[in-house]
C-alpha positions as CSV (number, residue, x, y, z in Angstrom):
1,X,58.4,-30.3,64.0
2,X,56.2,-27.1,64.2
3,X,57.8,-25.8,60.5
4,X,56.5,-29.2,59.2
5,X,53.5,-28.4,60.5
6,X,52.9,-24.9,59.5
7,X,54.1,-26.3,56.2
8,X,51.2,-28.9,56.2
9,X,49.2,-26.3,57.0
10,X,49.9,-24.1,53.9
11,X,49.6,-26.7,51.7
12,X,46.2,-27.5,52.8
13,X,44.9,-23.7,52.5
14,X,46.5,-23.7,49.3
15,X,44.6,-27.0,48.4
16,X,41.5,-25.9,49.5
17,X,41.6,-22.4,48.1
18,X,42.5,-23.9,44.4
19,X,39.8,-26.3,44.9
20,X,36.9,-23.4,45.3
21,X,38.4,-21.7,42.8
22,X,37.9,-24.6,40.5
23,X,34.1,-24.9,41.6
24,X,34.0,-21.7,40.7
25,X,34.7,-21.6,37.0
26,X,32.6,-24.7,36.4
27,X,29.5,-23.3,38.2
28,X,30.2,-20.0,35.6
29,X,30.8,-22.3,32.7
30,X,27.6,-24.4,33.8
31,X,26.2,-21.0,33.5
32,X,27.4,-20.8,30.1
33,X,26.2,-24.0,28.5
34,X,22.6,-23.9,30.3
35,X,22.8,-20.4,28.6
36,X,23.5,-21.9,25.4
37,X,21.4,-25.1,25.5
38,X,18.4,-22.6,26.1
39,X,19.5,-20.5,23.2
40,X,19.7,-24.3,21.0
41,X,16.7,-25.1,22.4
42,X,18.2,-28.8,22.6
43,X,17.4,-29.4,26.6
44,X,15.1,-26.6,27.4
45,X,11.8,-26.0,26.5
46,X,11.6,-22.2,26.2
47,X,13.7,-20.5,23.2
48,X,14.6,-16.5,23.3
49,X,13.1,-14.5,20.6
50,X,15.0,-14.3,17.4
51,X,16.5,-10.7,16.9
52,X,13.9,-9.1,14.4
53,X,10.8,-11.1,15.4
54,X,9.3,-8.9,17.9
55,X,9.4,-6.0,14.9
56,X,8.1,-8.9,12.6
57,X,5.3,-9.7,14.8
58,X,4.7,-6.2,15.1
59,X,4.3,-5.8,11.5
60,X,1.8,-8.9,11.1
61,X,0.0,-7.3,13.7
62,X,-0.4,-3.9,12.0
63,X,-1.4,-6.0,8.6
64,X,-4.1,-8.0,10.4
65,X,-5.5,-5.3,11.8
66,X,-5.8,-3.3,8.4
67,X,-7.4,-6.7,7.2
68,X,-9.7,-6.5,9.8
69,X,-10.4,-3.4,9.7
70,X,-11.1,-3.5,5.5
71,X,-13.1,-6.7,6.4
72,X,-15.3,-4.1,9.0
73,X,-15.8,-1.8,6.0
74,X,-17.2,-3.8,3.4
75,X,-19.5,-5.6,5.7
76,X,-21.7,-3.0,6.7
77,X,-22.6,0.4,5.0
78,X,-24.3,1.7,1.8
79,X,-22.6,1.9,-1.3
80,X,-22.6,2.7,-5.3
81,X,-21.9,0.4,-7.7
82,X,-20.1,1.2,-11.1
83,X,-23.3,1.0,-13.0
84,X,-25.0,3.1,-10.6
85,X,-27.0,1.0,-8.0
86,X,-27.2,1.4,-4.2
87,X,-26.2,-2.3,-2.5
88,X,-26.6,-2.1,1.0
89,X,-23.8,-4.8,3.0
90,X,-24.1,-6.0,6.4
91,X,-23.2,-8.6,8.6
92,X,-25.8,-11.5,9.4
93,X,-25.7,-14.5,11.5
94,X,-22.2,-16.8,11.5
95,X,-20.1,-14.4,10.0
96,X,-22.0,-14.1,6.8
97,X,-22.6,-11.3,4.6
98,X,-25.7,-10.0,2.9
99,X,-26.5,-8.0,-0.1
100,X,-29.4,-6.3,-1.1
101,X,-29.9,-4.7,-3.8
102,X,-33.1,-3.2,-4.6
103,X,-35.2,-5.5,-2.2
104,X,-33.3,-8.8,-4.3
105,X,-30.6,-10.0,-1.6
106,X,-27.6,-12.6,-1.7
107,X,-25.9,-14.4,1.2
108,X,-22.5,-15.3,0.8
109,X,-19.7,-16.7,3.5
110,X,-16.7,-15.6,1.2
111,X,-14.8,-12.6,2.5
112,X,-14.7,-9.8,0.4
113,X,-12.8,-7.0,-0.6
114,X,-14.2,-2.9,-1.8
115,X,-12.0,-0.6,-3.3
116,X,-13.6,2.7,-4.2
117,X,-12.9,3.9,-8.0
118,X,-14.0,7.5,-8.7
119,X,-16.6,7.3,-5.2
120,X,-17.9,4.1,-6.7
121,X,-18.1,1.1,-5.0
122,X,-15.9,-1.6,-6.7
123,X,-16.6,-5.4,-4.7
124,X,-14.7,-8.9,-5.4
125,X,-13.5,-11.5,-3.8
126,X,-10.7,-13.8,-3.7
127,X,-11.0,-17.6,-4.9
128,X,-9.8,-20.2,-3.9
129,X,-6.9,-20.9,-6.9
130,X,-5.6,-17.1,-5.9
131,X,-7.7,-15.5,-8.8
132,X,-9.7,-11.9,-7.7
133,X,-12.8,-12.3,-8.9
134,X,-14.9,-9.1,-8.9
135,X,-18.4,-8.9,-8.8
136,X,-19.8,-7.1,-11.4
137,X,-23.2,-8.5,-11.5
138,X,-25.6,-7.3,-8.2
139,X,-28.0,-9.5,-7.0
140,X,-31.4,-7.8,-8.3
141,X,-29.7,-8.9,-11.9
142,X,-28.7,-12.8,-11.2
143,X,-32.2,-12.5,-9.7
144,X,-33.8,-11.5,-12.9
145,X,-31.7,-13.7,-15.5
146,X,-32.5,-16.9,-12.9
147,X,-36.5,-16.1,-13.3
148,X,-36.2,-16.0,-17.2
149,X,-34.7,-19.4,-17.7
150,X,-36.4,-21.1,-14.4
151,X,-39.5,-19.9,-15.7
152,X,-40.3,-18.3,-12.4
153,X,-42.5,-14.9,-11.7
154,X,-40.9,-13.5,-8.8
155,X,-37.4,-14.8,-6.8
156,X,-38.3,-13.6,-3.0
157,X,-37.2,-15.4,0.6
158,X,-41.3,-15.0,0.7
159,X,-41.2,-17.4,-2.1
160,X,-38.8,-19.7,-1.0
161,X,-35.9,-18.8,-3.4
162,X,-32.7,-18.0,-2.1
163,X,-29.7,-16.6,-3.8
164,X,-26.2,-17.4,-2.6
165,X,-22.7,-15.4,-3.8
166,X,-20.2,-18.7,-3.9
167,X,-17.4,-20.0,-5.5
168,X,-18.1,-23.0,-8.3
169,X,-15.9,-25.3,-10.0
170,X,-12.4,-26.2,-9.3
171,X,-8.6,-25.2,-10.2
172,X,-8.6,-22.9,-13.2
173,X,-12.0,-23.4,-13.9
174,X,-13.1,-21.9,-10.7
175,X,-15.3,-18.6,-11.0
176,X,-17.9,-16.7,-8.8
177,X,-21.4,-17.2,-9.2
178,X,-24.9,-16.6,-8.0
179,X,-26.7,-20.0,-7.2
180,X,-30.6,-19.3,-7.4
181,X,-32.6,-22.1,-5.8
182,X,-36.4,-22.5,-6.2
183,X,-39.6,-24.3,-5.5
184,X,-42.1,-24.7,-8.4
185,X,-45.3,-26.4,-8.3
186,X,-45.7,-29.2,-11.0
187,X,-48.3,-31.8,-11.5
188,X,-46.8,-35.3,-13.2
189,X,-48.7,-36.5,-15.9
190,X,-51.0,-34.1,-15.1
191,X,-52.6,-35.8,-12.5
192,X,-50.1,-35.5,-9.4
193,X,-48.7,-32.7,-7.9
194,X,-45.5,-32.2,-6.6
195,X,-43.2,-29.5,-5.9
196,X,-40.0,-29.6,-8.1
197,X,-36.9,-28.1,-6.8
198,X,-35.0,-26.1,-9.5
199,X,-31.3,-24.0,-9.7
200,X,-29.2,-22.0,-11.8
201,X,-26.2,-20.1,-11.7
202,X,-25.3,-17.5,-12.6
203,X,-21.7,-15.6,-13.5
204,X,-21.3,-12.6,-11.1
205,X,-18.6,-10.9,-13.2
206,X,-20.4,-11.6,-17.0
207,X,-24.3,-12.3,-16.3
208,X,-24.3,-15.6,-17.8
209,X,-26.3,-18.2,-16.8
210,X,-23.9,-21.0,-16.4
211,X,-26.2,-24.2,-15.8
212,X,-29.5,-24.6,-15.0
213,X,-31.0,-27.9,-13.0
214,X,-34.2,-29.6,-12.3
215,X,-35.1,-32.8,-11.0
216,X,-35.0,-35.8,-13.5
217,X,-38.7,-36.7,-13.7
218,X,-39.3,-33.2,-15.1
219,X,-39.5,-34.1,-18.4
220,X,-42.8,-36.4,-17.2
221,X,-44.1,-33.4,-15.6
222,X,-45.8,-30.0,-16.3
223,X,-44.7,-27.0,-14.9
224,X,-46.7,-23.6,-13.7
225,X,-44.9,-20.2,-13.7
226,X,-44.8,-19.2,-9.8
């Protein structure tokens, strides 16, 4: 009766001992699939980095910050154009950039790009259909070209004409230009007056003036050079 019962006995240690073993492999191979459902990102919500992407996202880093850093140079400083004239760049309000050459100054919000060429300052900037545009027209000149067919004496903030660097038209026909906006004083019929808001634009890389527009009474009105 005691052999039975030592035999019992084994068999039960035996049972028990196969029975943790078993627990055992299925808590490892748990271990396993929650490994690989992370890795799937099927269950889980975080995903391991890809092998590669932290040197990727090294690289994008070290390409932003020459952006940046580019960005930082053309937007404040003192430079030469290829023709020979001193634009001074800086950073105003929201981002934007001025420039002023030779007291005539344009805002823009586009961002652009300076490559020097034999220690002259070579500015452009990129549109919206992928097209470089570069800037070979300063200010001081769209300034000049928008006085002659706006029939206006001087373009000055004092005067209430502004000059903005911006992109017009669309797709292929997209281009940079100068947009020169200005108050003239008119008198309709002769008899009223009324100011007269007027525009043109003009081609930063050629110098042509691209349109020109006034409001639609002008033709009943009579206009004084301001």
């Amino acid at each position: 009766m005691k052999n039975i019962f030592n035999l019992l006995m084994g068999v039960l240690v035996l049972g028990l001992a196969g029975f943790a073993l078993a627990e055992s492999a299925s808590a490892g191979a748990g271990g396993l699939n929650y490994g690989v459902v992370e890795m799937g990102g099927q269950d889980g919500d975080s995903q391991p980095m890809p092998v590669g992407t932290e040197t990727n996202n090294k690289g994008e880093d070290s390409e932003l910050q020459n952006r940046v850093q580019t960005q930082d140079n053309v937007r404040s400083g003192n430079f030469e154009s290829s023709d020979g004239k001193q634009i001074q760049i800086k950073e105003s309000a929201n981002n934007r950039i001025e420039l002023n050459v030779g007291g005539a100054k344009a805002g823009t919000g586009l961002q652009l790009d300076s490559k020097d060429v034999d220690g002259k300052a070579v500015l452009s900037a990129k549109l919206s259909n992928g097209k470089n545009s570069e800037i070979k027209i300063m200010p001081d000149t769209a300034s000049e070209r928008a006085i002659e067919r706006l029939q206006l004496k001087v373009c000055s903030e004092e005067a209430g004409c502004q000059i903005e660097l911006k992109e017009v038209g669309e797709g292929n026909e997209a281009r940079l230009a100068y947009e020169v906006k200005a108050q003239k004083t008119s008198r309709v019929f002769g008899l009223f007056k009324k100011d007269m808001q007027v525009e043109a634009q003009v081609d930063a890389e050629s110098g042509e003036v691209i349109q020109s527009n006034k409001p639609w009474w002008a033709f009943l009105a009579s206009e004084s050079e301001e």
